[in-house]
MISETI-75533 format. One record per residue: residue number from 1; residue in one letter; y, z, x of N, C-alpha, C, O in turn. Coordinates in steps of 0.05 Angstrom, whole numbers. Each point is the difference from the previous one (the first is absolute). Layout:
N
 num residuo   n_c2   n_c3   n_c1  ca_c2  ca_c3  ca_c1   c_c2   c_c3   c_c1   o_c2   o_c3   o_c1
 NUM       a      Y      Z      X      Y      Z      X      Y      Z      X      Y      Z      X
...
REM end
This chain:
309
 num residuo   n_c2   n_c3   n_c1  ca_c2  ca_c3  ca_c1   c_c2   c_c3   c_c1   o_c2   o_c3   o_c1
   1       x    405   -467   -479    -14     25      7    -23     -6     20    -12    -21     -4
   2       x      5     37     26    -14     -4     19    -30      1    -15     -5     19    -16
   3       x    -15    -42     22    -22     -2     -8    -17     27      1    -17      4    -18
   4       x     22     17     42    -17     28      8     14     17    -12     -6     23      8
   5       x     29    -23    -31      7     23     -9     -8      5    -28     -2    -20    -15
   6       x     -4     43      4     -8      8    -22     18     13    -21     16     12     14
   7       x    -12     -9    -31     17      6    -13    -11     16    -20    -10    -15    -17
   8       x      6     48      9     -8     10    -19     17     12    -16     12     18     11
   9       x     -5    -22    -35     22     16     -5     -7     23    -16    -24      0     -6
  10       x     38     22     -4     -9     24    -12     29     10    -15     21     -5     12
  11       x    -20     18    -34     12      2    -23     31     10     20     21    -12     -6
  12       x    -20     37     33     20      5      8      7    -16     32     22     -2     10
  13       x    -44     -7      0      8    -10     24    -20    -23      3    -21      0    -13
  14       x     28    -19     27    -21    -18     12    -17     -4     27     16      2     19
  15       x    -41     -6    -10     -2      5     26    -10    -24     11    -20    -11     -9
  16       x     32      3     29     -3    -30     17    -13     10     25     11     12     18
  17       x    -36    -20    -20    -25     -4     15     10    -25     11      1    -20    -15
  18       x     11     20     55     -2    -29     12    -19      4     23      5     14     20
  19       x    -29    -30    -25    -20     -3     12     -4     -7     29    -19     -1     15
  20       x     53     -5    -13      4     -8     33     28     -2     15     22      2    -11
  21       x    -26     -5     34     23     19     12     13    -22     15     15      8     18
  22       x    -18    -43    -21     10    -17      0     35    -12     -4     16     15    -12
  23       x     -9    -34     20     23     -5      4     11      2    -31     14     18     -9
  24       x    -24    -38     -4      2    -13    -26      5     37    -31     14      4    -20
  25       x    -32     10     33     10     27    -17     15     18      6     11     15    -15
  26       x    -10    -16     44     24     20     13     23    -19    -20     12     11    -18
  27       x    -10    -35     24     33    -10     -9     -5      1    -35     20      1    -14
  28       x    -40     -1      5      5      5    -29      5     41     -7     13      6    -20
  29       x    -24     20     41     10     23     -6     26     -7     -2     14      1    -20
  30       x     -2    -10     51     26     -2      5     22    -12    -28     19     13     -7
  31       x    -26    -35     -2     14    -11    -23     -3     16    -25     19      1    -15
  32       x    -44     13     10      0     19    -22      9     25     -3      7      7    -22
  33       x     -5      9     42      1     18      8     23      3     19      7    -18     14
  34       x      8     48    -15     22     10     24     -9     23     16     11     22      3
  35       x    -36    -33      9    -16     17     16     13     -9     30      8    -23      7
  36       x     -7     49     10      9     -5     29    -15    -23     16    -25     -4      1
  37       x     39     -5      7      3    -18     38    -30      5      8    -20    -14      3
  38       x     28     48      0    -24     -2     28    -26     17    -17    -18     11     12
  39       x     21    -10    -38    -31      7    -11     -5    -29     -7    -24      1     -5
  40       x     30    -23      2     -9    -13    -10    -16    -21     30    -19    -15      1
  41       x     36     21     18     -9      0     31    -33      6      4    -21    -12      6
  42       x     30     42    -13    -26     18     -7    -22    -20    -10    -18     -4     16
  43       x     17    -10    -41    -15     -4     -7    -10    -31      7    -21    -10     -9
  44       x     38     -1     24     -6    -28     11    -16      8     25    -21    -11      5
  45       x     35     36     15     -7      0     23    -12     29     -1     16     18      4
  46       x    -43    -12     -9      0     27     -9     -5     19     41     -9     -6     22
  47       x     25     33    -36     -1     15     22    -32      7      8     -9     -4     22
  48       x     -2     13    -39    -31     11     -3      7     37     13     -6     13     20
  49       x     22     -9    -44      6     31      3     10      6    -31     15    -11    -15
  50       x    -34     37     12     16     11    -34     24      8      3      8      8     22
  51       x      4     -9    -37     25      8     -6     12      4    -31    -13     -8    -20
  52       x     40     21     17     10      3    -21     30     -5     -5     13     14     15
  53       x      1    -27    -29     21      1      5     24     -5    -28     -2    -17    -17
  54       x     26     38     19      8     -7    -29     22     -8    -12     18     16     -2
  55       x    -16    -36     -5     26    -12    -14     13     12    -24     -8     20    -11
  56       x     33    -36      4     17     11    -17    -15     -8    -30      2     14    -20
  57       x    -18    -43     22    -14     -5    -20    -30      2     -3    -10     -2    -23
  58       x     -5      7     42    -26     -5      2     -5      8     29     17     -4     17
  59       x    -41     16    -12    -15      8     16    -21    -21     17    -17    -15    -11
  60       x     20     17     31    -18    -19     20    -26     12     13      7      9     22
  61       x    -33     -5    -25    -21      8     19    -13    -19      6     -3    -21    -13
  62       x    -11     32     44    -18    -16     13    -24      5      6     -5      8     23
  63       x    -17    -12    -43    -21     15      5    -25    -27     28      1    -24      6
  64       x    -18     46     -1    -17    -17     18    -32      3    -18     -8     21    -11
  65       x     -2    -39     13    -31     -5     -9    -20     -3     13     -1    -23      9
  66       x    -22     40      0    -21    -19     19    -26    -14    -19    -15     11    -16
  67       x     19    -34     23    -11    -27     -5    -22     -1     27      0     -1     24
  68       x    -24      4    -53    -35     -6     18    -16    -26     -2    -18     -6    -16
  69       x     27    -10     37    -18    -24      1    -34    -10     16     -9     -8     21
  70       x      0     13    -49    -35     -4     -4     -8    -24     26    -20      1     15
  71       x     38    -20    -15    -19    -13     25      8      9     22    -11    -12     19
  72       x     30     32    -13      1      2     32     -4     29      6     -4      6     24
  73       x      3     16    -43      4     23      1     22     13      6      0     23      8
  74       x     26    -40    -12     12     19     13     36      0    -18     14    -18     -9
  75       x    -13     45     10     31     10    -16     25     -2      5     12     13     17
  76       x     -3    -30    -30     32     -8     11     12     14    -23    -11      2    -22
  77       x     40      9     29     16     10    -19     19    -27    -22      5    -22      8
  78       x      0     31    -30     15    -35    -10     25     28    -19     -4     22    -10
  79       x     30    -41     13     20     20    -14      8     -8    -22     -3    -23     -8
  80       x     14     41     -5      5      0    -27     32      6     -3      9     23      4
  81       x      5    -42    -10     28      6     -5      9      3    -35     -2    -21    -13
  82       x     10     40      1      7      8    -24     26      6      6      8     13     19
  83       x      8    -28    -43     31     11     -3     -5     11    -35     -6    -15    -19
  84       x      9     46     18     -2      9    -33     29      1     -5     19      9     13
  85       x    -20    -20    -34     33     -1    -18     -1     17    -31    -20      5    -12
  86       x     39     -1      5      7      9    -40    -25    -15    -10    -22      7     -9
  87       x     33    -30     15    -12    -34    -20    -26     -8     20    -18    -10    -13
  88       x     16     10     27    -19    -14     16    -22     15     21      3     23      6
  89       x    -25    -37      5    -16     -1     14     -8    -20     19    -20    -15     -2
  90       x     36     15     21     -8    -29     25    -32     17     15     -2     23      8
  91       x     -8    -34     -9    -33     -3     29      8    -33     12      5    -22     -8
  92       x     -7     36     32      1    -29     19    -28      6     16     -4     25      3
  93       x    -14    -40      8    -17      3      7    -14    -32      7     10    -20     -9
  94       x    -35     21     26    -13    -24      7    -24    -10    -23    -17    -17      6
  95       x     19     29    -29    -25      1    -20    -28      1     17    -21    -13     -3
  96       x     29     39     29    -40      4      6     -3     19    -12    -22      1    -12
  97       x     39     20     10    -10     27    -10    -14      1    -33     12     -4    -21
  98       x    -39     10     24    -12      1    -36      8     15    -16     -6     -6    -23
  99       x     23     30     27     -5     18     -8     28    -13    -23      0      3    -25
 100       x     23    -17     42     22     -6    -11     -4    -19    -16     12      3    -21
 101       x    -27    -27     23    -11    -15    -17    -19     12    -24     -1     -9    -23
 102       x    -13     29     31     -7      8    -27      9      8    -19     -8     -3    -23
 103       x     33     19     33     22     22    -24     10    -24    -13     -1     -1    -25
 104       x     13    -21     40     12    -30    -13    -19      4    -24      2     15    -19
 105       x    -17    -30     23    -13    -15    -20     -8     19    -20      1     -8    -23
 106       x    -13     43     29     -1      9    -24     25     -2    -14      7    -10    -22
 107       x      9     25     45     34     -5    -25      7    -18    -15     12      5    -21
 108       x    -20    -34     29     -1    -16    -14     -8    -12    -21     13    -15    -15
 109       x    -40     24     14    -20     -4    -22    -12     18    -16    -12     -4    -21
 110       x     18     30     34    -28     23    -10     33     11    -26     22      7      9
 111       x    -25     -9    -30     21     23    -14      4     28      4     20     13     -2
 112       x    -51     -3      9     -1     29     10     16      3     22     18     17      0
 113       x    -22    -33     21     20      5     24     24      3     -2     15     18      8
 114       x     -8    -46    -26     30     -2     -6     13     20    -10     23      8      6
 115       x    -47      7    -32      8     24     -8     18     19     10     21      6    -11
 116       x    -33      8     47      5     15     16     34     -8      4     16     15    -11
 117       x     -8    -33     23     20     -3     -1     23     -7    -20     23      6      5
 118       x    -34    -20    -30     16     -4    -12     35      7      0     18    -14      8
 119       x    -18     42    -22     17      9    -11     14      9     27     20     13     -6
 120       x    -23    -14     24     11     15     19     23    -20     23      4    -24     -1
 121       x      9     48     24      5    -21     19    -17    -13     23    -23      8     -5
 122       x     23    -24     29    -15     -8     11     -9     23     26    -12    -10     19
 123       x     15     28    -19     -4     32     14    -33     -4     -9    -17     -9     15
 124       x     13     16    -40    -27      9      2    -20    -23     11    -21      1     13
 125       x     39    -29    -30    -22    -17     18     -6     -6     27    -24     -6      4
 126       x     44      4     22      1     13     23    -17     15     -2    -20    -14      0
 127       x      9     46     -2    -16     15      5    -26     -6    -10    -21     10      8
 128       x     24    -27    -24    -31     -1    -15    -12    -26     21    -24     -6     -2
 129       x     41     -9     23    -11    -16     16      0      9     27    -12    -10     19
 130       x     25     28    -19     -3     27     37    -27     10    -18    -18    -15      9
 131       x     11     25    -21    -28      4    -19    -19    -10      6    -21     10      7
 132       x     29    -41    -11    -31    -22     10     -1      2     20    -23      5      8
 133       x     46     -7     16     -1    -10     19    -19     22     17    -15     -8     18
 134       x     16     43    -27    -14     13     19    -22     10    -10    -10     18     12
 135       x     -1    -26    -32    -27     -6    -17     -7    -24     13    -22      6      9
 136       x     27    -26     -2     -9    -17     13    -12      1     30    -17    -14     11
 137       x     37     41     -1    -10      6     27    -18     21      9     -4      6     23
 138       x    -10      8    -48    -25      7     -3    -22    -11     12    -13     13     17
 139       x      5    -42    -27    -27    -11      7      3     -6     25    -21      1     13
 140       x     46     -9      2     -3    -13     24      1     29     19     -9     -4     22
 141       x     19     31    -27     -4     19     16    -33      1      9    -11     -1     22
 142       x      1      4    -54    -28      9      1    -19    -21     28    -14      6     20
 143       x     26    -35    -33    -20    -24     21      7     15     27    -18      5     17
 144       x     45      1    -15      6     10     41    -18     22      5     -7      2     23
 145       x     -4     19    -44    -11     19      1    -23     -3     10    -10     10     21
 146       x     -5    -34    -42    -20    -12      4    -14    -11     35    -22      0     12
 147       x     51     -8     -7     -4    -13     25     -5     21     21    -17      4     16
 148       x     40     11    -23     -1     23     22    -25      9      5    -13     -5     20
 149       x      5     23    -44    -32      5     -4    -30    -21     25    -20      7     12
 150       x     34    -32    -16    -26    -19     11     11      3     25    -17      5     18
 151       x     40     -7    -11      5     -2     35    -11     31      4    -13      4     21
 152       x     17     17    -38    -19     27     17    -28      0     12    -12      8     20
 153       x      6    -25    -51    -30      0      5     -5    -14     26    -15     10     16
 154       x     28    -34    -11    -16    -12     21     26     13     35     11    -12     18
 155       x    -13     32    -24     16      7     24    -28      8     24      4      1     24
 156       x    -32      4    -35    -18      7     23    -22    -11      8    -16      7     17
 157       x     19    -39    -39    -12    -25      3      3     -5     36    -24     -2      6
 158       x     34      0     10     -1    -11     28     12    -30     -9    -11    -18     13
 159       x     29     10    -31     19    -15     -3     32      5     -5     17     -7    -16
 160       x    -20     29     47     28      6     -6     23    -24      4     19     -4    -15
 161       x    -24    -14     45     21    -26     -2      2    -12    -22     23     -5     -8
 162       x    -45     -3     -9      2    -12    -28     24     14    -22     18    -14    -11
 163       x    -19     33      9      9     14    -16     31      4      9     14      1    -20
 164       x      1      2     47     20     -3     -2     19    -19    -13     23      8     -6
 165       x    -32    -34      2     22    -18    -22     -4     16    -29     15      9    -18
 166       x    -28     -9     20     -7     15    -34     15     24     -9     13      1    -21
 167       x    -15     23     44     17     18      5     39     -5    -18     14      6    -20
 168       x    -16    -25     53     27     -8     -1      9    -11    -27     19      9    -13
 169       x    -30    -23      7      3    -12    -28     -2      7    -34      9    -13    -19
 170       x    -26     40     23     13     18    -21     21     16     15     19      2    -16
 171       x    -14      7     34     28      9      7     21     -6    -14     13     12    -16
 172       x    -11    -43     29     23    -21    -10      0      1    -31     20     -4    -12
 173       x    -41      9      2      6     -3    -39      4     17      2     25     -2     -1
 174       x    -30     29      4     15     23    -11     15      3     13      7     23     -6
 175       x      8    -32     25     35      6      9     15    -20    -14     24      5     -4
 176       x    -34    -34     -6     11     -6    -15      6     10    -29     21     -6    -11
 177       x    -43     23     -3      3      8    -27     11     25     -1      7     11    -21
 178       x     -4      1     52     27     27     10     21     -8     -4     19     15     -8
 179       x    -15    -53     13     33     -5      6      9     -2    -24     21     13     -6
 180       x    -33    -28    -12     -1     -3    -23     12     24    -27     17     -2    -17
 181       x    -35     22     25      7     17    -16     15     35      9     -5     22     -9
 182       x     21    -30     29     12     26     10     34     -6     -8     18     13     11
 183       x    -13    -30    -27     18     10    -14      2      6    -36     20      5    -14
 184       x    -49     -7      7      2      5    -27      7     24    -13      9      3    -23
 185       x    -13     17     43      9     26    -15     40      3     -4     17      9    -16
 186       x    -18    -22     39     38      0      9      8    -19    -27     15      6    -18
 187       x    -23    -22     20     13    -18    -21     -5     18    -27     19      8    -13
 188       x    -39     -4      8     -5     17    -25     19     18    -12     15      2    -20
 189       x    -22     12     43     10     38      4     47     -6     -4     18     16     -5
 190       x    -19    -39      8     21    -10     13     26    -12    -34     22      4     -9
 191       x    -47    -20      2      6     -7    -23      6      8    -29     15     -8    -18
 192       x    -44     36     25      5     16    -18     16     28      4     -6     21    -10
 193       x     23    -26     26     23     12     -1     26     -4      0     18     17      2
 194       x    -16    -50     -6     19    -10     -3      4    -19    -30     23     -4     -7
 195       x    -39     -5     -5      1    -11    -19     10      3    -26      5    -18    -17
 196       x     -1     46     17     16     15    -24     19    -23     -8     -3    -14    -20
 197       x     24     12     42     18     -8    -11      3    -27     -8     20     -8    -11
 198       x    -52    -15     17      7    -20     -6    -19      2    -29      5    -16    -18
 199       x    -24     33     14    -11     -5    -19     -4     25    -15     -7     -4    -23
 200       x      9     30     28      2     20    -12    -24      8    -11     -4      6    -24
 201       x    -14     -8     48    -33      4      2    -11     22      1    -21      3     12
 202       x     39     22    -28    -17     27     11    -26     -5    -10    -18      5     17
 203       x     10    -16    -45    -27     -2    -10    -20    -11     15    -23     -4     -9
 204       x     29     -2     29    -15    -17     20     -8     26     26     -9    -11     20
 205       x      9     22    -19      2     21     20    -32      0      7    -10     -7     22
 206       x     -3     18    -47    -26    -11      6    -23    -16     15    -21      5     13
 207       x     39    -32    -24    -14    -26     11      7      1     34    -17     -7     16
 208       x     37     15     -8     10      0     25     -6     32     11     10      7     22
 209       x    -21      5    -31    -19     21     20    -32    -10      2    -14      1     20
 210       x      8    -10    -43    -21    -20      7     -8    -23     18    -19     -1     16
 211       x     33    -12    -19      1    -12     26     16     -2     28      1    -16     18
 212       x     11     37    -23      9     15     32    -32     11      6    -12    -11     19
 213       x      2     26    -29    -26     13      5    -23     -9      6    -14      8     18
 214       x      7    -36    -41    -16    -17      8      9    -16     28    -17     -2     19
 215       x     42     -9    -16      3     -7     28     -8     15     30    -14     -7     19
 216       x     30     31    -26    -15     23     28    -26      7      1     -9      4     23
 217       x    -12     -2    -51    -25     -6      4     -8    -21     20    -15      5     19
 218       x     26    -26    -25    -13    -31     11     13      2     35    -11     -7     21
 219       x     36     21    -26     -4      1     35     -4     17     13      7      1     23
 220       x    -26     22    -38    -16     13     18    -20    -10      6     -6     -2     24
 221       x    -13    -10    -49    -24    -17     10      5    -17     19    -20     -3     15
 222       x     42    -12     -8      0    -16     26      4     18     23    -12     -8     20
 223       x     29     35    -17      7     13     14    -40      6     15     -9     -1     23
 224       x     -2      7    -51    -24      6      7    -25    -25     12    -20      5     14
 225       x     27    -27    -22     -7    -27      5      6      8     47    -13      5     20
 226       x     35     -8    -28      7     -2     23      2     14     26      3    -10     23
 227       x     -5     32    -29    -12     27     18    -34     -8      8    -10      0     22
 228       x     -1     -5    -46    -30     -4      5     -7    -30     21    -16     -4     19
 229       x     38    -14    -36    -10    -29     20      5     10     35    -11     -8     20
 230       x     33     30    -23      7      2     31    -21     16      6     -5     -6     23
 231       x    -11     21    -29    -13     22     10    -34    -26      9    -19      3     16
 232       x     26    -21    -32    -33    -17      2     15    -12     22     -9     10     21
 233       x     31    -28    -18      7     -2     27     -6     12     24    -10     -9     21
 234       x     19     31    -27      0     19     26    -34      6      6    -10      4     22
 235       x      1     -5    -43    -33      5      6    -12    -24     14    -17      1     18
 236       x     30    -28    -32    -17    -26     18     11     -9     29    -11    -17     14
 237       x     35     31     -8     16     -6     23    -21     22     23     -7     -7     22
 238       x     -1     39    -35    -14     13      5    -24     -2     23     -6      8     23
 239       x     -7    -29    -49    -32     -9      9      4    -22     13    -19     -3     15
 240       x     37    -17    -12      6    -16     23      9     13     28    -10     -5     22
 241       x     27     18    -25     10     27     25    -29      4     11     -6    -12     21
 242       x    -20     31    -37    -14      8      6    -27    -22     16    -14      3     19
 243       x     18    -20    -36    -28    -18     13     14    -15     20    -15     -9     17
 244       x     44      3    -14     13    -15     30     -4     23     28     -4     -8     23
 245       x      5     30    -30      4     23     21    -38     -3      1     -6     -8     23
 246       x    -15     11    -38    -27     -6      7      5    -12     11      5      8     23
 247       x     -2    -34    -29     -8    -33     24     14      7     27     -9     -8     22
 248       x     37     27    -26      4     -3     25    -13     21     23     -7     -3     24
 249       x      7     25    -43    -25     19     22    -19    -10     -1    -13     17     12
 250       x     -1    -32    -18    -29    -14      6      4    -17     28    -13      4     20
 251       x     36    -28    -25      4     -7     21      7      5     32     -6     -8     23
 252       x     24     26    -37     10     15     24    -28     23     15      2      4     25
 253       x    -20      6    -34    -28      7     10    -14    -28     20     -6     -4     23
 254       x      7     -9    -46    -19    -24     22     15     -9     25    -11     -5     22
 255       x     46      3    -27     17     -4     15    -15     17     30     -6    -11     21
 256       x      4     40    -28     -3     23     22    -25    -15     13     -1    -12     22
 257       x    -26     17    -46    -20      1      3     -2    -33     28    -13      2     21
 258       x     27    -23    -27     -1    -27     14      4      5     37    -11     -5     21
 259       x     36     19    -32     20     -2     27    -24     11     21     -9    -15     18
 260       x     -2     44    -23    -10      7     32    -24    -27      8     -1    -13     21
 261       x    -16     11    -46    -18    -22     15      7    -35      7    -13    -17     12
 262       x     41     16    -28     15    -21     20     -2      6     30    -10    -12     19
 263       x     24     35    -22      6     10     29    -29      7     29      3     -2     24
 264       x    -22      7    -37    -30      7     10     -1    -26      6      0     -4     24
 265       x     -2    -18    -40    -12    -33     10     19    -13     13     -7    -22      9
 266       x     37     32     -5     21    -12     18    -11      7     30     -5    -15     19
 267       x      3     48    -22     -8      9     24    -27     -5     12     -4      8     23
 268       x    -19    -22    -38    -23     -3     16     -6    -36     -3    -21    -12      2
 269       x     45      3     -8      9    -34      5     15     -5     22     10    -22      8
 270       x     -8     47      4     17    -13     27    -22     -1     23    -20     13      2
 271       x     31    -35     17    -13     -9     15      0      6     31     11     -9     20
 272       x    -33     35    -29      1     26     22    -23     13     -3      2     25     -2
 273       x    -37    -39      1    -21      1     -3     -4     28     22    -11     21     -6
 274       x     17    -25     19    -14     29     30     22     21    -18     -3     20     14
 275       x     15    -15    -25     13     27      5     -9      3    -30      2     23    -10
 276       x     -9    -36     -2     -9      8    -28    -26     12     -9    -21     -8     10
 277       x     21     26    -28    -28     15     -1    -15    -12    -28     18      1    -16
 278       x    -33     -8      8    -32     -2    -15     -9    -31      8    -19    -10    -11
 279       x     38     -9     37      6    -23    -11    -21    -12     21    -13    -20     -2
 280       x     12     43     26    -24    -12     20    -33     -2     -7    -16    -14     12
 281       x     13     28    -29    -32     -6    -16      5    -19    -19     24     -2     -7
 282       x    -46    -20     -8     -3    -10     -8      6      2    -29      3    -18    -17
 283       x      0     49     12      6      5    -32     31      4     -6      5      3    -24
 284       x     25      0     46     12      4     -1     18    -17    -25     22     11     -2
 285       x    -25    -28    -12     10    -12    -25    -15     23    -18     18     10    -14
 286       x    -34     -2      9     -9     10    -16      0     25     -8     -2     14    -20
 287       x      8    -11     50     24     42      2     21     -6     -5     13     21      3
 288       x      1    -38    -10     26      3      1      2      3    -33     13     16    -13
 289       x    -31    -40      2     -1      1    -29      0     25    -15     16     10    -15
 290       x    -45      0     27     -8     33    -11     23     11     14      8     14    -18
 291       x      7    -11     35     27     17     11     21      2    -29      7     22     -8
 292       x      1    -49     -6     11     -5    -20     -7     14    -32     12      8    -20
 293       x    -42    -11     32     -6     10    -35      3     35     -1     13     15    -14
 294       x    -27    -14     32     12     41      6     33     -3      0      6     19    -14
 295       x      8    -27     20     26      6    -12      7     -5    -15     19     11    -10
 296       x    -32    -36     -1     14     -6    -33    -12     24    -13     13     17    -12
 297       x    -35    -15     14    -15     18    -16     17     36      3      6     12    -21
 298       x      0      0     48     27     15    -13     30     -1     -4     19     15      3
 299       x    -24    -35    -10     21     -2     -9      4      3    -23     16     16    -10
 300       x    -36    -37     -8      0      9    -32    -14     24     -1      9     11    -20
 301       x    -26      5     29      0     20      4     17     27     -1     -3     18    -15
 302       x     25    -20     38     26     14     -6     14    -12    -26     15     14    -14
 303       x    -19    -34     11     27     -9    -28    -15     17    -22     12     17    -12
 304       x    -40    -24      7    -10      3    -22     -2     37     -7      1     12    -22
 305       x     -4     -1     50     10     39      6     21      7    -13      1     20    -15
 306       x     19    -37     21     31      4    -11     18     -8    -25     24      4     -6
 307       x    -51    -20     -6      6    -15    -31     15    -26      5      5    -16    -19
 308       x      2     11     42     18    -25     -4    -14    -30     -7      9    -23      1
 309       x    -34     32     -6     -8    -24    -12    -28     12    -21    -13    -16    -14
REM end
């Protein structure tokens, strides 16, 4: 038996928790199990797409997880492959997700937990771990919330360049915790309308409007996550738009303001003393100067008439 697999058993079915998606347990499903070719593909080579799919003995889903890592900040999705059977419960998975590790071990240890499932088939326990899994994605909505919140605040700091990685980078977590979870309702909605016949789950109807519901909750909040990160985008792309078009009408003024008295000291640098006027008295450098400052002077004059500066 593969060192990462778990084995819990329960009075009607057993559920094998394999902690990894390795050579060595793919070929032990394969030997235990008469699960398909290309789900078991699936679970060596994962697609990173939900899905649902149903056999003559057992049912195959592919759920997605976003996984929040504290030293880098940043959300990667990790998948979850479940084959539910009569008798059984396969989770294939990389043992990051907590939420799956926690149901383990209560099931394992807690009798109350075990309680829950006991008597039953492995249906409810399936749901009672789509359960953790979007209870779990509570706290990490709230943190994106959190973030969102701080990138508003500092949207009128005058660190708008700063702020674009930051931007971008709650983006990227919440389109990853979009990719993640835009097929939970389908698989749900999906399941519980097909399951009758493998388990004869009307009593379950409940549990599966529940978390159909709780799921479309959670992807509105990203829906709403994500409208807002775009709208703080569009605001810091905004105030960069706005202070590049300043610098450039500023420059473009001095640009104006330069050119004619370029042009004034080209023309009284040429070397044509008799035909030129302030240059035959002794103060003629010094008219030319004052010639300069009266035109600079309307110049910002007219700009400053017209608001353009």
């Amino acid at each position: 038996m593969p060192p990462r697999l778990t084995q819990i058993p329960f009075k009607k079915f057993t559920w094998h928790n394999v902690a990894s998606n390795g050579e060595e347990e793919i070929r032990w499903l394969r030997d235990n199990f008469s699960f398909a070719p290309t789900h078991l593909t699936d679970c060596a080579t994962p697609p990173l797409r939900p899905k649902i799919e149903f056999k003559a003995d057992y049912i195959f889903i592919v759920l997605l997880f976003p996984l929040y890592s504290r030293k880098t900040g940043q959300i990667t999705p990790r998948e979850i492959d479940v084959f539910l059977g009569q008798n059984f419960l396969v989770t294939v998975h990389t043992n990051e997700v907590g939420a799956i590790k926690d149901l383990a071990q209560k099931a394992d240890s807690l009798p109350e937990t075990r309680a829950l499932f006991e008597a039953a088939n492995p249906l409810p326990l399936f749901l009672g771990l789509v359960q953790e899994l979007l209870d779990a994605l509570f706290p990490m909505l709230n943190h994106v919330a959190w973030d969102i919140d701080t990138l508003d605040n500092e949207l009128f700091s005058g660190q708008e360049q700063e702020l674009i990685h930051k931007i971008l980078a709650a983006k990227k977590n919440i389109m990853d915790i979009r990719k993640s979870m835009q097929g939970y309702d389908h698989v749900l909605t999906e399941l519980a309308a097909s399951c009758r016949g493998y388990f004869g789950a009307k009593k379950l109807e409940p549990n599966f409007n529940h978390l159909i519901a709780k799921s479309r909750d959670i992807w509105d909040q990203i829906e709403n996550h994500k409208a807002t990160i775009d709208a703080v985008r569009q605001t810091n792309e905004s105030l960069i738009s706005f202070r590049l078009s300043h610098v450039m009408k500023t420059l473009t003024i001095l640009s104006v303001m330069i050119f004619p008295l370029t042009l004034l000291a080209a023309i009284f640098g040429m070397n044509t003393e008799s035909g030129m006027p302030f240059l035959k008295s002794g103060f003629g450098f010094w008219k030319v100067i004052f010639l300069m400052i009266i035109l600079s002077g309307g110049m910002l004059y007219y700009f400053k008439k017209h608001r353009w500066l």
